[in-house]
C-alpha positions, 0 to 999 in steps of 0.5 A, a space after each residue: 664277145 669281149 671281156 670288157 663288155 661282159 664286165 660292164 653289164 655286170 657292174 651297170 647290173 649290179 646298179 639296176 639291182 640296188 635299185 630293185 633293192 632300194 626301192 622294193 626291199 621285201 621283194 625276192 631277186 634272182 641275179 645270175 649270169 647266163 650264156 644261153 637262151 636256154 638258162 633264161 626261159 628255164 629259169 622264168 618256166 620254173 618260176 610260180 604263176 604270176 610271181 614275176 613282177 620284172 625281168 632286166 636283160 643285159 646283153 648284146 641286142 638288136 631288133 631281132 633278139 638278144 645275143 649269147 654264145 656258149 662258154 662265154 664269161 667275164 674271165 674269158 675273151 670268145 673270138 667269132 672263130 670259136 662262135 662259128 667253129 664250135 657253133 655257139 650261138 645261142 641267141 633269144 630271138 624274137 620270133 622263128 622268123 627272126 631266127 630263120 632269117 638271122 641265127 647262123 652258127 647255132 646251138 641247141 640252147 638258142 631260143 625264142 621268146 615264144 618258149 618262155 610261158 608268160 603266166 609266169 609274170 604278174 597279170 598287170 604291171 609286169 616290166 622287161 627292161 632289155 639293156 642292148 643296143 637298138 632293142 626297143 626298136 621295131 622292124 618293117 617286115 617281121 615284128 622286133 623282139 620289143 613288139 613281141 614281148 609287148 603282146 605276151 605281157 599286154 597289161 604290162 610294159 617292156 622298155 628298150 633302147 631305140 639307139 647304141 647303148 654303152 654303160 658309160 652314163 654321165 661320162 663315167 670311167 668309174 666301173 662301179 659306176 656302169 649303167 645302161 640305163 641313159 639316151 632314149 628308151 621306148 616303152 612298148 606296151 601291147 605291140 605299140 609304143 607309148 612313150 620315149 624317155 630320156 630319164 636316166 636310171 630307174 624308171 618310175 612308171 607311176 610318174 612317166 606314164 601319167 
């Protein structure tokens, strides 16, 4: 995992923030950075029933999950020797499946989303937004990470990207100004997908789903 890559989720986080911000000013965020699958279904777990109303997730990603390694940073620069010696792995995947057929190098913080308890998010409306190249997609043989968390939030929505992602939207060079959030997104709900959009930035699901 690179420097450069770290920094710029930070910085395309920081915009998706502001917006929750701007547009849900009285609502509580949590904004934390994270190197395991670990930290991310612990801090859902802990979480009140039905107090989730959104999750973002900035990571590497493809179909089959969302990748983190240990000791990982915006500071430190983690080689794949360091991955593969230490094994660092410790991915979100989306099913055991998915882990049996592609985790290597693993940790005893990887996860999968069957972990997380999903009664932490709001029973109707609940959005997760996966910023990660080729999230939004779905497989032939075994279901995508998308799929999956469709079905445990089946009145709400989960958004992924169908093709490479890179923060550089309008052709930015601007780090402040780094976001994800451009190019064709899918929007999945309940194990299927029931829209593509190419809207850039915040998503207002009020309008898109009319």
């Amino acid at each position: 995992m690179q420097e450069k890559i770290n920094a710029a989720s930070y910085y395309a986080s920081i915009n998706v923030l502001k917006d929750y911000k701007h547009y849900y000013p009285n609502d509580i965020f949590i904004h934390e950075f994270v190197d395991s699958a670990k930290t991310i279904v612990d801090k859902i777990n802990e979480q009140n029933i039905e107090s989730i109303a959104s999750l973002d997730l900035f990571f590497h990603g493809s179909k089959w999950g969302l990748y983190m390694y240990k000791g990982a940073s915006m500071y430190k620069e983690l080689l794949s020797e360091d991955i593969k010696e230490n094994k660092l792995n410790a991915s979100l995947y989306a099913s055991k499946t998915a882990d049996l057929v592609t985790a290597w190098d693993t940790h005893e913080e990887k996860r999968t989303i069957y972990d997380v308890k999903f009664d932490r998010f709001i029973s109707k409306g609940a959005i997760i937004e996966i910023h990660g190249c080729e999230s939004g997609g779905d497989l032939y043989v075994i279901d995508s990470i998308s799929k999956n968390l469709s079905e445990e939030i089946p009145q709400g929505y989960v958004v992924g990207h169908t093709t490479k992602t890179n923060p550089n939207i309008d052709n930015t060079q601007d780090n402040a100004k780094q976001d994800y959030r451009h190019g064709v997104r899918a929007i999945w709900q309940n194990g299927k997908v029931i829209k593509k959009t190419t809207q850039k930035r915040w998503i207002n699901f009020n309008k898109e789903m009319i």
